[in-house]
N, C-alpha and C positions, 0 to 999 in steps of 0.2 A: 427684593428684586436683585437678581447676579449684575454683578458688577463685571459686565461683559463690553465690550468696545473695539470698535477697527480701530487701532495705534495709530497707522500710518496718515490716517483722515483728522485725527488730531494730530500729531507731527508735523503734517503737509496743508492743515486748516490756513494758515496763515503764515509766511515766512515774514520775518520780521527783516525791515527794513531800514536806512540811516530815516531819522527822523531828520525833516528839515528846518527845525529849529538848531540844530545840533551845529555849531560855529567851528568843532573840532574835529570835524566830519573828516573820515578817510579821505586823502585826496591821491591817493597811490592805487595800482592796480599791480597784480603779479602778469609779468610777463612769461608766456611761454618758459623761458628759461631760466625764470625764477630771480627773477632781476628785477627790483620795485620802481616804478618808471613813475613820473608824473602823470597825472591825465585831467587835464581841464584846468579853467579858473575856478568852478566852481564845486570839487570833487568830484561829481557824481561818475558812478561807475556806468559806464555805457551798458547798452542792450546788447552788445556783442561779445560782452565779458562773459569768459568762461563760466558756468552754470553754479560750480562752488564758488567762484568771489560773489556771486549773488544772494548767495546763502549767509552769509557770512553775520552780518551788522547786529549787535545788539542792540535792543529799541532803546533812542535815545541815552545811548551809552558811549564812554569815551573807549571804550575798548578795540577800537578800528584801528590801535596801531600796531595789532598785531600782539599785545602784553597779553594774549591768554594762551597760557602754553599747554601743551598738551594734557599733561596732567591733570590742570582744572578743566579744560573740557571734556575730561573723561568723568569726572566728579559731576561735572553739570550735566551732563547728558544721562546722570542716574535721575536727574530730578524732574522727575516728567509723570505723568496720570500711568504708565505703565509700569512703571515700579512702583508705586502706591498699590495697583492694583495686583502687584506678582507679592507684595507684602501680606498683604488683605487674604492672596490666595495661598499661603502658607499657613497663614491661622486656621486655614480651614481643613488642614490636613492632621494626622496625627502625630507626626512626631512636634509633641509638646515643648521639645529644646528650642524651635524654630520658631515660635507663637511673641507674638510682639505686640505691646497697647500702643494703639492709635490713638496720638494725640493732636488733633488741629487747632493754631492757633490763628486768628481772624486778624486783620490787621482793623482798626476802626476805617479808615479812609478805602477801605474795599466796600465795605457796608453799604454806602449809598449807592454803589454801580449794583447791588442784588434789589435795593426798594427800588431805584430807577425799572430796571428789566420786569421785576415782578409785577410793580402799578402797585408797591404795599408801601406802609410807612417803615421806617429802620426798624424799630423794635420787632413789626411783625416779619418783616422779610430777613430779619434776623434768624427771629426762631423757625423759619421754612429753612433757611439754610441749615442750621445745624440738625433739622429735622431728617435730612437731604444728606447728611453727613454721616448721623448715624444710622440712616438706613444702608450704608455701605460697609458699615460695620464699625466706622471709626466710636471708640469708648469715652473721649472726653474731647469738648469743643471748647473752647476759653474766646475768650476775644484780649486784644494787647496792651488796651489802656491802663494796666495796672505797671507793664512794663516801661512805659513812654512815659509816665510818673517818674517811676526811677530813674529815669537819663534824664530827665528835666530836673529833678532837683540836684541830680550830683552838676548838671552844667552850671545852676545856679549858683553853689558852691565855691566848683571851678575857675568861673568869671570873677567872682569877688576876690578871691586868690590873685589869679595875675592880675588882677586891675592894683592889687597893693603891692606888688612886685613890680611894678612896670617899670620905677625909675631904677631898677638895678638890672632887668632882666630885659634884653632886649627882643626876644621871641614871647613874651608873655600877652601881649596886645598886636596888634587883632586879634582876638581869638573866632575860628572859624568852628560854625557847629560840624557836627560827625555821624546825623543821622541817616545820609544820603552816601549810595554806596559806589554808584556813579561819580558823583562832585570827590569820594576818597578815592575813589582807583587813578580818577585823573591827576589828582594832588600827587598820589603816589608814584605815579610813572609817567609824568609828566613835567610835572611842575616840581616835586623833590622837594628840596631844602630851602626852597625860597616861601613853603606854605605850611610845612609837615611839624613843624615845633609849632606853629600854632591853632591846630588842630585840636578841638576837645578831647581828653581822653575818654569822657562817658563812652560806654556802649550806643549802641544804638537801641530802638526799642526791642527790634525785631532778636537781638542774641540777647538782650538782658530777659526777653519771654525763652530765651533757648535756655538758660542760666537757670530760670526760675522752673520750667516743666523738669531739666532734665538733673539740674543740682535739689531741691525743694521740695519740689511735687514727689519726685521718686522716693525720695528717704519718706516721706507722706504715707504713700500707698505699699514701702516697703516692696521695691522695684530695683533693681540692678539698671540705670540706665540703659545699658546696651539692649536689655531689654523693654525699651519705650521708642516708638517709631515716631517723631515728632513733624508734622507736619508747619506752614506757615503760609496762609492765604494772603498774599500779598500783592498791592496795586503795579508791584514794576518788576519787571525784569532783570533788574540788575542787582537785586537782593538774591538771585540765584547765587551769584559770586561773591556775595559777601558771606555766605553761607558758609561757601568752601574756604575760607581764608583760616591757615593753619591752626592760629590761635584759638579759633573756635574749635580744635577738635581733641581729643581726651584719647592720644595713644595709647595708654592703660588698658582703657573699656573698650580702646576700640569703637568710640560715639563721637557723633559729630553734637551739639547743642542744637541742631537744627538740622533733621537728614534731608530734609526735601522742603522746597521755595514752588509752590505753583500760585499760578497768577490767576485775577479774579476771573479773568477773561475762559482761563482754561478751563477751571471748576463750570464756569458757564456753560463752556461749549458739552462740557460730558455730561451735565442735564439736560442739553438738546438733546445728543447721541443716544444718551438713553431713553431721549420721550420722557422724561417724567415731566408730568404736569402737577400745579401746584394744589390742586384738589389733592391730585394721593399723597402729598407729604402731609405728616401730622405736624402740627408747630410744637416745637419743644425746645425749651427754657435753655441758657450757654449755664454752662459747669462754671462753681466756683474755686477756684486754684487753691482757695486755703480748706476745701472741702467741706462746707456748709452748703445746711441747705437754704434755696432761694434765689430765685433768678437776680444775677448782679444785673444793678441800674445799669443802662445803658449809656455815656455819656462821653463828651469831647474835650480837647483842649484848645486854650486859645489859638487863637491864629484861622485863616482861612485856609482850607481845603488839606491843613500838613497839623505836625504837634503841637505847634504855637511855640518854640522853643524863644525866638525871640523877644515874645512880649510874655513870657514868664520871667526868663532873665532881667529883663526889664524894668518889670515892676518888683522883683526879688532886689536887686542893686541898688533902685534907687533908694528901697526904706535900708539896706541894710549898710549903704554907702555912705547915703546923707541924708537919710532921716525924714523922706517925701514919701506919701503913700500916693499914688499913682493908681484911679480908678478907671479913667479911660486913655489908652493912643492913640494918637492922632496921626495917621503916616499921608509922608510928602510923597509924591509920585515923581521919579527923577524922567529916566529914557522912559520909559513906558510903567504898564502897571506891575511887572514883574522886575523892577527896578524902584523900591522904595526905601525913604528912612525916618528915622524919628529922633525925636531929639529933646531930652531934658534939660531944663533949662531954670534959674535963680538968680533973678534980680540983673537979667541980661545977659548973665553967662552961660556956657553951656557944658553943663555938664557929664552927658553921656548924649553919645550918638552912636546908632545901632542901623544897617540894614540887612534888608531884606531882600537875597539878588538871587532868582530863580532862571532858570536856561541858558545852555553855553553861553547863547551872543554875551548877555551879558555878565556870567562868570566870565570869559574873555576881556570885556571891559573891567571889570574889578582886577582881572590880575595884570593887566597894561598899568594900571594906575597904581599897582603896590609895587611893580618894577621901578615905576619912576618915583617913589614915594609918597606919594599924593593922596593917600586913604587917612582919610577923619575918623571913621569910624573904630572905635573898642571891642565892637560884636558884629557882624555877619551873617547870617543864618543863612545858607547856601544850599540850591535843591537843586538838581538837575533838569528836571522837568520843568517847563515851564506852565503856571497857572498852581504849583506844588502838588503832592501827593496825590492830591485826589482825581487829578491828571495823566497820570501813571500809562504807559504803553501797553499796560497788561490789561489794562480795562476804559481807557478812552478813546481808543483807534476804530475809525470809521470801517464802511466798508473799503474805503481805497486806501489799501494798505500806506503806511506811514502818514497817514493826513485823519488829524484829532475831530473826532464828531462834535464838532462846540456846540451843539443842542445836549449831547449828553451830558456832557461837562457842566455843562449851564445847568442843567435840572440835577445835577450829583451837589454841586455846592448848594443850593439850596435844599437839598437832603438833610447835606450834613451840617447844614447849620442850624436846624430844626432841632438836635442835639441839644439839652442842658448843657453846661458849662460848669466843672469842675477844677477847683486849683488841686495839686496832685499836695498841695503845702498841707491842707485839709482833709486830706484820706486818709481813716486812719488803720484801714488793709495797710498801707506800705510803715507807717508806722510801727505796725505789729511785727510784718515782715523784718525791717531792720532790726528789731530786737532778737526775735525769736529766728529769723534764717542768717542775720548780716552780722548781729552781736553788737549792733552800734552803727550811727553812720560814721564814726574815724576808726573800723576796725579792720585788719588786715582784709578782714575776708571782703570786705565792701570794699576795697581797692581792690583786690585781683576778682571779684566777679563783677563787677562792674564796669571796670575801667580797661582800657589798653593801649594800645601806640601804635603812633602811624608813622611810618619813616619812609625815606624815598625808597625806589626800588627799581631795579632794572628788568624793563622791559623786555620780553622773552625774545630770541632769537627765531624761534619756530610760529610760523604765519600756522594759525590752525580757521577751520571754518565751522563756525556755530550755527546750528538754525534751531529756531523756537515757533 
């Protein structure tokens, strides 16, 4: 079937909106004469605001204060269903110099929003999706959990590192995770140096899968990266910008690790648009990255609805700190259920405490309490969205724009908790990997493809307007 589509009906499907959980919500509006005025107690842009500040909001993103400057909105606004499909329609012409492999890679926490819509279990509304993927032409479909392995064990790592530096090192504890690209833009252009040294340096999953299709897989299949078009199905919106962040991009080749972020939502809507019903897809097996044959098991990490970075760290520290093996956590529910912690403890003392703090409001409260110094915790695991990943703006949004379908929500977590459970300690894909692609895990190349830094940064001068 031609991979044919009205753009503008996808572009215009849904303008994204501030989410109203979002604590760091724009409270400014541009004045006619470009003059940022206050408006309200509680931000909201009126109904009478100019047509682009309406357009503007990234779903539940701290990006309202104006930090995306022209530049990346030019870069983000390549990353859309119609440059996929102006790629798709290159392949299809002759000049052979132009011809690029499509590569999609699947984030796990999308996966349940396709078995939810389909009415199939994950494994099967998996392979209708990639089904659905290569009927468009794309050449190879992966899914990410091989990559979210790898940022879990280097954070593991990482934590046990500054946890034995702490008495000398005063930015080594907290350590805040770094898989949420929203909770980094805000750290970075907002918060600065009060959060930025103690930021993980692991990747995140979604660029160590950019690392591995376009560093890996390419010398693999004997590819010139530039020429591989790597796609990322992904639950939010805000991985669109972490895409574009210069680090991730290879001035040489001329390659970005990741050319294009679309959201589950989107891939959705272009199997409406195109009527495909799930009768004419054929089900067909995800690609294996180290290029064997065999449909790779399907499977999750701890934690609910996100990587479980938390309660890997966790139980990685306690054996490798003090010598406790740690079979199940038990988390305390502090302000609400998006505010929890856990806490290891021996003979009354307490060892490690760790939380777990998803949606501005309460990223808000965690960072009031590290200004006044008042944060117990060693570890953090910080998500934007509130309810984590599997929450995402790109695939939990009702029909009334910025307001989350919690029936969906509610049947995606139970999706993906249907998911076996895998410690990534125990794979021994990334095992292999680290030898044969990383040379070790203490070798140069597994600190500069793995890892990077996140420092303050100055918010753009130029108010630009995004719609998605």
């Amino acid at each position: 079937m031609p991979f044919h589509i009205n753009m503008s009906e996808v572009n215009m499907g849904r303008r994204k909106e501030k989410c109203e959980n979002c604590t760091k919500q724009c409270n400014k509006k541009q004045s006619s004469e470009g003059i940022l005025e206050k408006d309200g107690a509680n931000g909201e842009v009126p109904s009478s605001s100019p047509p682009l500040q309406q357009q503007v909001l990234l779903s539940a993103c701290l990006s309202c204060e104006g930090c995306v400057s022209e530049e990346e909105s030019l870069k983000i606004s390549q990353q859309n269903l119609e440059e996929v499909a102006r790629v798709l329609g290159l392949n299809k012409k002759c000049d052979v110099s132009k011809h690029k492999v499509l590569v999609v890679s699947v984030c796990p926490q999308s996966l349940p929003f396709f078995a939810v819509k389909f009415g199939l279990d994950i494994p099967e509304a998996t392979h209708k999706l990639c089904g659905f993927l290569k009927s468009l032409g794309v050449q190879y479909v992966f899914d990410t959990t091989l990559a979210a392995g790898f940022s879990i064990l280097e954070s593991q790592r990482e934590f046990v590192q500054r946890y034995r530096r702490r008495n000398h090192d005063n930015h080594a504890l907290p350590m805040f995770t770094s898989s949420c690209p929203g909770w980094i833009r805000y750290a970075e252009r907002v918060l600065g140096s009060l959060v930025t040294p103690h930021i993980c340096t692991a990747r995140s999953p979604q660029q160590i899968m950019g690392c591995l299709v376009k560093e890996y897989f390419t010398k693999q299949q004997k590819l010139s990266p530039d020429k591989l078009y790597h796609i990322v199905v992904a639950p939010c919106f805000d991985k669109k910008l972490e895409a574009v962040r210069e680090e991730f991009y290879n001035s040489l080749l001329e390659s970005r690790d990741v050319d294009c972020v679309l959201t589950s939502g989107e891939v959705f809507l272009l199997m409406e648009r195109m009527k495909m019903s799930l009768a004419d897809l054929d089900s067909v097996p995800l690609d294996n990255v180290l290029g064997e044959a065999g449909d790779p098991a399907l499977v999750r990490h701890e934690g609910r609805g996100s990587e479980g970075f938390l309660e890997h760290v966790f139980k990685y520290a306690a054996a490798e700190l003090f010598g406790l093996d740690v079979d199940e956590i038990t988390y305390k529910t502090l302000r609400n259920r998006d505010f929890q912690e856990v806490c290891l403890e021996r003979d009354g003392e307490v060892l490690l405490q760790f939380a777990s703090v998803y949606g501005f409001r309460n990223i808000q409260t965690l960072v009031h309490r590290m200004r006044t110094g008042r944060i117990p915790y060693q570890l953090v695991e910080v998500l934007s969205c509130p309810g984590g990943c599997v929450s995402g703006r790109g695939q939990a949004e009702g029909e009334t724009v910025g307001r989350v379908d919690k029936a969906l929500v509610q049947q995606m977590e139970e999706a993906y908790s249907s998911l076996p459970v895998r410690l990534p300690d125990t794979n021994p894909v990334l095992r292999t990997l680290y030898q044969d692609w990383l040379e070790g895990q203490d070798s140069t190349h597994t600190n500069t493809l793995l890892h990077t830094q996140y420092t303050q940064q100055t918010p753009s001068q130029t108010q630009t307007h995004i719609q998605w």
